[in-house]
C-alpha positions in Angstrom: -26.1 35.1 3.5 -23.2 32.8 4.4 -19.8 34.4 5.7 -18.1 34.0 2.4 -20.9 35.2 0.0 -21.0 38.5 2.6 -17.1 39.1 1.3 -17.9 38.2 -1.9 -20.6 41.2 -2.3 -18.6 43.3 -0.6 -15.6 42.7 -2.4 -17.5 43.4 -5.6 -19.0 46.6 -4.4 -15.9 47.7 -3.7 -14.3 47.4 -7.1 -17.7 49.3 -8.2 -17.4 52.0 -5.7 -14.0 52.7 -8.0 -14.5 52.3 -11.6 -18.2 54.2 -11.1 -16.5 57.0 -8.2 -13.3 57.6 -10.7 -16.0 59.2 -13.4 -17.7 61.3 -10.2 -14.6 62.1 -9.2 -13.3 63.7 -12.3 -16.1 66.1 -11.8 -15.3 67.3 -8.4 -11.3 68.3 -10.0 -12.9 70.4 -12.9 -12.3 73.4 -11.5 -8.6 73.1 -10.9 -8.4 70.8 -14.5 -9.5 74.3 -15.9 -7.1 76.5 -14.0 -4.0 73.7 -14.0 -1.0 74.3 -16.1 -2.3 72.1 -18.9 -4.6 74.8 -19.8 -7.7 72.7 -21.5 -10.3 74.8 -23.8 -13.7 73.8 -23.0 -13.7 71.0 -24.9 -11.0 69.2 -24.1 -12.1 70.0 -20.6 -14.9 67.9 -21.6 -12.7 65.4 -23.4 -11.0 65.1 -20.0 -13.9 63.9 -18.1 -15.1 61.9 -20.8 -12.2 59.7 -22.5 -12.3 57.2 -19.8 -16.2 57.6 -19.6 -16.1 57.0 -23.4 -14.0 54.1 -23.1 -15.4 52.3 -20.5 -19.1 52.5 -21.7 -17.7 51.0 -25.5 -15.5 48.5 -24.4 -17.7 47.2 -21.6 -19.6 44.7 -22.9 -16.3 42.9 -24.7 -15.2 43.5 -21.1 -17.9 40.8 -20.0 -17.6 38.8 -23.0 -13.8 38.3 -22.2 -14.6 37.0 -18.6 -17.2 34.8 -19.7 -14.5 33.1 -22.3 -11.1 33.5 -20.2 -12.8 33.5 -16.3 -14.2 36.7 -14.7 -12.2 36.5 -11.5 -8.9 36.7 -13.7 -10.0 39.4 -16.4 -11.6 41.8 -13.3 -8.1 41.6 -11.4 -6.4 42.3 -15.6 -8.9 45.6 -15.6 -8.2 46.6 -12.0 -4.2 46.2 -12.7 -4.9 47.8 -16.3 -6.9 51.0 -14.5 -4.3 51.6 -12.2 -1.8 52.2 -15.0 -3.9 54.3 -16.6 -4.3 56.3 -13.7 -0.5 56.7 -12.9 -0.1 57.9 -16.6 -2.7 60.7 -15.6 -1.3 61.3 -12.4 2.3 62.4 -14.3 0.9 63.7 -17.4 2.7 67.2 -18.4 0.3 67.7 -21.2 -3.4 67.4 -22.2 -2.7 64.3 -24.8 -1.0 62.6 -22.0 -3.6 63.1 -19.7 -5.9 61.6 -22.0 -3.9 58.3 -23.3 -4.3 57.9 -19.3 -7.9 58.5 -19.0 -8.3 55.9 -22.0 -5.9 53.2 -20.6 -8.1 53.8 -17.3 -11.1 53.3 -19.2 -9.8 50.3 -20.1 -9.2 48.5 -17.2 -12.7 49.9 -15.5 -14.7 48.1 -18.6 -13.1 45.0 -17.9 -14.1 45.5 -14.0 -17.6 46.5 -14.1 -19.1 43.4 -15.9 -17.5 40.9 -14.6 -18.4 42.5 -11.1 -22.1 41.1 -11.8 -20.6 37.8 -12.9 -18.6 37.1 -10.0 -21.8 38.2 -8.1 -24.2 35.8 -9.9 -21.5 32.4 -9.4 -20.4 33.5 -6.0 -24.3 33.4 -4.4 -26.9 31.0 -4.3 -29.6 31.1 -6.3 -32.0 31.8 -3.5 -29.7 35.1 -2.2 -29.0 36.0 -5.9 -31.6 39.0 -6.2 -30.6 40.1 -3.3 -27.1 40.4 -3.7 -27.8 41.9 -6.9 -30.0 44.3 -5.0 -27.7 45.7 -2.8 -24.9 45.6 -5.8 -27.6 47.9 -7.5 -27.9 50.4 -5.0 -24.2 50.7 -3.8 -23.7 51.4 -7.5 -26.6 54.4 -7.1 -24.4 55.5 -4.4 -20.9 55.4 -5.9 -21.6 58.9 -7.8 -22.2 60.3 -4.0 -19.3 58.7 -2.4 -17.2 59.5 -5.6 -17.5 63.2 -5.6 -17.0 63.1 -1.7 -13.6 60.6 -2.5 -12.2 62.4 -5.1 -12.9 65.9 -3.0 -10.8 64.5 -0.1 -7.9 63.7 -2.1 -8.2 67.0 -3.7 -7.8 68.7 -0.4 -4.6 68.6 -1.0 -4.4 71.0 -3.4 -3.5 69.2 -6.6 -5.4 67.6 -9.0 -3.1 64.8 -9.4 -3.5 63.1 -6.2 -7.0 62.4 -7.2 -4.7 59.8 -9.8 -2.1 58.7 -7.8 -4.9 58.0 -5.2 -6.9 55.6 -7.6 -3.3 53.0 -7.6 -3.2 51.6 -4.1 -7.2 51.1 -4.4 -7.3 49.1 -7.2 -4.8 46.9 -5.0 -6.7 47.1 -2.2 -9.9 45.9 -4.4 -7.6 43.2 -6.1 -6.5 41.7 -2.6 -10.4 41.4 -1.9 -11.3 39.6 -5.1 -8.4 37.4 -4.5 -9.1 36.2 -1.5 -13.3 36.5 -0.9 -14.1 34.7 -4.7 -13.4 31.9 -6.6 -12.8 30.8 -9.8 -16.3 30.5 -11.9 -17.4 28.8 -14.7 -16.0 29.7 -18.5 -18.3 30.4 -21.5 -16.3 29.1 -24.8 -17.8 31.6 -26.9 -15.8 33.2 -30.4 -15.2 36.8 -30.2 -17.3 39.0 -32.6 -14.2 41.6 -33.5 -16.3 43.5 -36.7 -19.2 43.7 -33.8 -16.9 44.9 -31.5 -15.3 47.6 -33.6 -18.9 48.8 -35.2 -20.4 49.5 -32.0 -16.9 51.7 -30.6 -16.5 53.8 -33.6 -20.2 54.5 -33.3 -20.8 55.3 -29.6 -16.9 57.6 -30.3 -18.6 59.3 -33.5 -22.1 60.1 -31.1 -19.9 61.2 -28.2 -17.3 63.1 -30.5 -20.0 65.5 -32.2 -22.1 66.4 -28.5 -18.9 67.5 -27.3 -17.4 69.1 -30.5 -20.8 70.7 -31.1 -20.4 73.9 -28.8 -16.3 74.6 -30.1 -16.8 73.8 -33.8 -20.8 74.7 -34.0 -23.4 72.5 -34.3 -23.2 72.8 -38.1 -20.2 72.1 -38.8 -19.2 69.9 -41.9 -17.1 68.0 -38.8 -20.2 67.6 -36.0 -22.7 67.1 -38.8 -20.2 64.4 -40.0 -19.8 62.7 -37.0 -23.6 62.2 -36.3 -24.1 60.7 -39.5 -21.2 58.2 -39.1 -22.4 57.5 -35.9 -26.5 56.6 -37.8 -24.3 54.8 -40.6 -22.1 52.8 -38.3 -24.7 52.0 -35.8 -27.3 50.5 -38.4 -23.8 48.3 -39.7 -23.5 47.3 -36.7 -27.4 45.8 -36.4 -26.7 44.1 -39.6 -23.9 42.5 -39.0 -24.7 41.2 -35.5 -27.6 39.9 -36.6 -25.0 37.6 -39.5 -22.6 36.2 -37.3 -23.4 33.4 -35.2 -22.1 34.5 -31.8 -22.7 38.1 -31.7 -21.0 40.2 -29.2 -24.8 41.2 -28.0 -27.4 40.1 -30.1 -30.0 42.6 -31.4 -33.2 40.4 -31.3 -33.0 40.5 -27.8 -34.4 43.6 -27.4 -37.5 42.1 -28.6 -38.3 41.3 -25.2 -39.9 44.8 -24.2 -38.7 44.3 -20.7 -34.9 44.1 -21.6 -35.3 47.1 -23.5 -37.3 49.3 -21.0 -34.7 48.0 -18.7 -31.7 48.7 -21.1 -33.2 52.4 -21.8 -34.2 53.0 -18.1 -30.5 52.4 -17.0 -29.4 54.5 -19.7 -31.7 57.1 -18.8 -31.3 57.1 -15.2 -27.5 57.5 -15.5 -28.0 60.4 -18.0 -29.6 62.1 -15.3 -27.3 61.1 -12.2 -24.2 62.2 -13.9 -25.4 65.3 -16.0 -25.9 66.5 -12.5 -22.5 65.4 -11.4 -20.9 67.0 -14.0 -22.2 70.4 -12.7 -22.9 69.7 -9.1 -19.1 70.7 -7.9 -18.8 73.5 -10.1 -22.1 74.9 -9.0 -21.0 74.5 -5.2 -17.6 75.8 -5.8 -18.4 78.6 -8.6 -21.8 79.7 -7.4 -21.6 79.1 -3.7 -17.9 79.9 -2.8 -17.6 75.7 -1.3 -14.3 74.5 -0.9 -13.3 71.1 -2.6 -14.4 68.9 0.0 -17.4 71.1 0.8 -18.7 70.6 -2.4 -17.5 66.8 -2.1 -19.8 66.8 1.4 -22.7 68.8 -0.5 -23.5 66.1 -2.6 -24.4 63.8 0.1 -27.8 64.7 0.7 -28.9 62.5 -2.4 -27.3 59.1 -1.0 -29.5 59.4 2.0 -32.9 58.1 0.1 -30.7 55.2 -1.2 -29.7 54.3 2.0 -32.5 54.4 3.8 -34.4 52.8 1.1 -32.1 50.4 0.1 -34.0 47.5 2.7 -37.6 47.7 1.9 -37.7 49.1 -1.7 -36.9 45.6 -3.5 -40.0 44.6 -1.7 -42.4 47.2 -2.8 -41.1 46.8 -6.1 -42.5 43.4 -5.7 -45.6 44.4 -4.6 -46.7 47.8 -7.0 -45.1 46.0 -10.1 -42.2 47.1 -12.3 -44.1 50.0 -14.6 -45.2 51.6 -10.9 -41.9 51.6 -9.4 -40.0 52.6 -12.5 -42.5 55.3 -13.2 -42.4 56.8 -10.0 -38.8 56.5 -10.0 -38.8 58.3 -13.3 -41.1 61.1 -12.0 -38.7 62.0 -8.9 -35.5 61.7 -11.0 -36.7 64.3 -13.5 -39.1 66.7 -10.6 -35.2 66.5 -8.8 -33.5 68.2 -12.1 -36.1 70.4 -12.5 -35.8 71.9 -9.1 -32.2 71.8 -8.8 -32.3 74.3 -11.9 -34.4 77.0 -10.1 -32.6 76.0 -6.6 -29.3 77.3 -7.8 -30.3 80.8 -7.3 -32.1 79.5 -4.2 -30.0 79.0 -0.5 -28.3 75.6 0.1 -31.0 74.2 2.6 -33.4 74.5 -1.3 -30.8 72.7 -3.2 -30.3 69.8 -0.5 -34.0 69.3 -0.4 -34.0 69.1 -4.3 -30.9 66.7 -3.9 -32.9 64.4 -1.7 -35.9 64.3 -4.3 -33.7 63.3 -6.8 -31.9 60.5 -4.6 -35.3 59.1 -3.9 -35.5 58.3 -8.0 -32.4 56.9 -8.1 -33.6 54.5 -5.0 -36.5 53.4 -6.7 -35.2 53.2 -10.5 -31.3 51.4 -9.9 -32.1 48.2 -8.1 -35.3 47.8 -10.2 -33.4 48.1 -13.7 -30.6 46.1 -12.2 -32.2 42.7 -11.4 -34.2 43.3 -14.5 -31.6 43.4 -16.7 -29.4 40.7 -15.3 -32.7 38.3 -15.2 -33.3 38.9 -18.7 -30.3 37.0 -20.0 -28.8 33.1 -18.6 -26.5 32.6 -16.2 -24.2 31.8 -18.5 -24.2 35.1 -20.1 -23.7 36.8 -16.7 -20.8 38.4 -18.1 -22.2 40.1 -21.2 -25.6 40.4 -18.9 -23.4 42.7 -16.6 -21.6 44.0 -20.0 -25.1 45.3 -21.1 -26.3 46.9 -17.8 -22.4 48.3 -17.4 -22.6 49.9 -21.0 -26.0 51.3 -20.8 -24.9 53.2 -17.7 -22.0 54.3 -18.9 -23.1 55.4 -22.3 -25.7 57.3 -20.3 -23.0 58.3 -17.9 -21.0 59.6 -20.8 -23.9 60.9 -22.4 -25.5 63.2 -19.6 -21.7 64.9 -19.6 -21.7 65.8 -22.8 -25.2 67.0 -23.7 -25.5 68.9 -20.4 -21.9 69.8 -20.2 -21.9 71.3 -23.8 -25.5 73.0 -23.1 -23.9 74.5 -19.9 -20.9 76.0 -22.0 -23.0 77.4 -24.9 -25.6 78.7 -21.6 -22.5 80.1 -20.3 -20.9 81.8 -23.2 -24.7 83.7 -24.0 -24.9 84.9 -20.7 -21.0 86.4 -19.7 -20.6 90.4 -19.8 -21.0 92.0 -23.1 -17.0 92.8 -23.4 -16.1 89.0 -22.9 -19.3 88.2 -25.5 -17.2 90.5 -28.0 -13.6 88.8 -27.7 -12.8 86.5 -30.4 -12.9 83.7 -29.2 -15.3 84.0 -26.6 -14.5 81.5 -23.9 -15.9 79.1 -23.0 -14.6 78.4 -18.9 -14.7 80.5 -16.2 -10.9 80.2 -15.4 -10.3 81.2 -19.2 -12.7 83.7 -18.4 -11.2 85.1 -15.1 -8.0 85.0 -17.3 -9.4 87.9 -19.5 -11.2 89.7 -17.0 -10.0 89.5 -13.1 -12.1 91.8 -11.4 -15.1 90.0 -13.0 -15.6 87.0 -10.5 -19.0 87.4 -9.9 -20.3 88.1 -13.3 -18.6 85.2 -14.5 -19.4 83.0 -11.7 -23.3 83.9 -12.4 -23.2 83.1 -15.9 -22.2 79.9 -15.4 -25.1 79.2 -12.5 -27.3 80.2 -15.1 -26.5 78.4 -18.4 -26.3 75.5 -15.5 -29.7 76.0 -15.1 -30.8 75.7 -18.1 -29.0 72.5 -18.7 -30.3 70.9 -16.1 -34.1 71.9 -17.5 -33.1 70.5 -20.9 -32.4 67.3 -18.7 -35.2 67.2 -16.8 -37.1 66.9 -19.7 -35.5 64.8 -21.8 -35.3 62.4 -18.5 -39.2 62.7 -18.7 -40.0 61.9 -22.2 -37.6 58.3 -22.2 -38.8 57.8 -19.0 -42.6 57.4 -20.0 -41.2 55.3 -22.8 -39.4 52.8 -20.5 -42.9 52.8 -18.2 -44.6 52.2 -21.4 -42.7 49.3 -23.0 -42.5 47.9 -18.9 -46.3 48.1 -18.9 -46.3 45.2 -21.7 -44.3 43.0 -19.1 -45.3 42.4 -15.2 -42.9 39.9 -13.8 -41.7 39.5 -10.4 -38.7 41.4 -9.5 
């Protein structure tokens, strides 16, 4: 690759390394979230983690759609200056709501980011380094998670949880400062906005996301949780009708007739269900379970980048040589063996759960880079933007996702399982620090509880990772281009 293209892609990984590491990271400061003076219920806890999560995944692919119109370079450096004010909100907030008008400014900024990362990408290299490029983009964003956690654990060392935010401001300049200077200006896409498309498919993915992580406070049958999922059915079948009206859609349904772009679509969302449903627990578990400081636990998820490293040269080859449906199904089959282990490897010594972590990393190194120059080859060039919008929003809604199904399976796991006197207070909480608050001497009963409804949640996700996954082999199977 020429000198310039080199500091494109790395410029662009960079700004990836952030906006994907900021929703690791959050899950490395849960434990002193819990115990901080704002004092978050389970649920809001959740709402914490996932705001900007939310956000990001909705808004993502009118992220990409506004730099294909108004020029990617311009709106990425707009999202990294908007995520850095978001994250200086969260860094002063002196109450829950504040913390999360942050979170959702950051979320902001992050989906303008992420989309227009591939864009830049796509105009800044030749058509001849392209899938490469968009290779290695693929597999530094598999590693983001990884270097997240171990990120966001280092400026945690330092005791409060709000370095973690004032931490993000001077690297979205640092990121800005590399755009700047390593990419040009590309090409604009004069395309109308679809706002009615735009608001549909928010309110739905908000209404989905809203009653997972309401379910577990409210109960799952509550007039509100049962509400919100059929909002979210209602809203998302308006949505379908009226992109399929106007005549620029913000992503058009009849593209998913193409059973590759929609075994690519679900793979990435399935594959980032997994990856974070395990970050969300991963610190806790090291911290809780294991007695690992912050940046211990930060260090502990490590073992899983080493697959993606070591792979990351030779795998876009083999992928070229077994086929799509191969690699993807033996990506599948690691990702959800990895989950499965890790749930019986709690109870199990370190050297176990590392071991586990590696088998799951190995999924991830086969699966990302696979799904990623699928996806982006399954729209033009001159819908790079909303082509990154798409892969950026099915990772992040499975991002989002995989916190809030196996965050709120953890908490109910948790709640069944604490000491029969904590089981009888009304209400029966639903954290260990709100645990630990009613009952002090009770570290290690509490502690346990929580490794084991962990357990189960990452079972529940093992499986479900299973089932999609031979859906996304099947509907690849139907499809065998050259990756």
């Amino acid at each position: 690759m020429r000198r310039r293209e080199t500091l494109a892609l790395i410029a662009v990984c960079l700004c990836t390394l952030l906006v994907v590491g900021f929703v690791a990271s959050m899950n490395v400061a849960q434990p002193m979230l819990a115990a901080s003076s704002l004092h978050p219920s389970s649920a809001e806890l959740l709402w914490i983690v996932d705001a900007y999560v939310i956000v990001f995944a909705c808004l993502v692919i009118p992220g990409g759609a506004v730099g294909d119109r108004f020029g990617r370079k311009g709106t990425l450096l707009t999202g990294l200056l908007v995520l850095a004010l978001g994250a200086a909100t969260s860094a002063l907030a002196p109450t829950v709501a504040i913390m999360l008008v942050g979170r959702t400014v950051s979320g902001l900024g992050a989906a303008l980011v992420l989309p227009n990362c591939v864009g830049v990408l796509v105009h800044a290299t030749r058509e001849a380094q392209r899938l490469r490029a968009l290779g290695t983009w693929g597999i530094v964003s598999g590693l983001a998670g990884a270097l997240g956690n171990l990120g966001g654990a280092a400026l945690l060392s330092s005791g409060s949880w709000r370095t973690l935010f004032a931490g993000i401001v001077p690297l979205a300049a640092l990121c800005a400062a590399g755009i700047m200077l390593a990419t040009k200006a590309s090409p604009r896409t004069f395309r109308r906005f679809d706002p009615a498309g735009t608001v549909l498919i928010v309110a739905a993915s908000v209404a989905l996301l809203g009653g997972i992580i309401e379910g577990p406070e409210r109960g799952w049958g509550s007039p509100v949780v049962l509400g919100a999922f059929v909002l979210a059915v209602l809203l998302w079948c308006a949505w379908v009708l009226v992109e399929l009206r106007v005549t620029h859609p913000l992503l058009d349904p009849r593209l998913f007739r193409s059973p590759l772009l929609s075994s690519a679509s679900l793979g990435m969302l399935v594959t980032w269900f997994g990856s974070f449903g395990l970050f969300y627990l991963n610190s806790s578990l090291l911290q809780y379970g294991r007695g690992f400081t912050v940046i211990e636990a930060g260090l502990g998820t490590l073992p899983l980048a080493i697959p993606i490293l070591v792979g990351s040269r030779f795998l876009p080859v083999l992928a070229v040589r077994i086929g799509v449906p191969v690699t993807l199904g033996a990506g599948f089959l690691f990702i959800s063996g990895g989950l499965l282990g890790l749930s019986f490897a709690v109870h199990q010594s370190f050297l176990a759960y590392a071991l586990w972590l590696v088998v799951l990393g190995i999924g991830f190194a086969l699966a990302l880079p696979t799904l990623t120059t699928v996806l982006t080859s399954g729209l033009p060039a001159a819908q790079a933007g909303v082509a990154g919008g798409l892969q950026s929003a099915t990772r992040e809604l499975g991002s989002a996702l995989g916190i809030a199904v196996i965050g709120t399976i953890t908490v109910a796991g948790f709640a069944g399982h604490l000491p029969a006197a904590l089981q009888a207070h009304d209400p029966v909480p639903r954290t260990v620090a709100a645990a630990l608050d009613l009952d002090p001497t009770g570290y290690g009963a509490i502690t346990q509880a929580f490794v084991t409804g962990s357990g189960t949640a990452l079972q529940v996700g093992a499986g479900i990772t299973l089932l999609a996954g031979i859906i996304v082999v099947g509907l690849a199977g139907r499809h065998r281009p050259q990756v």
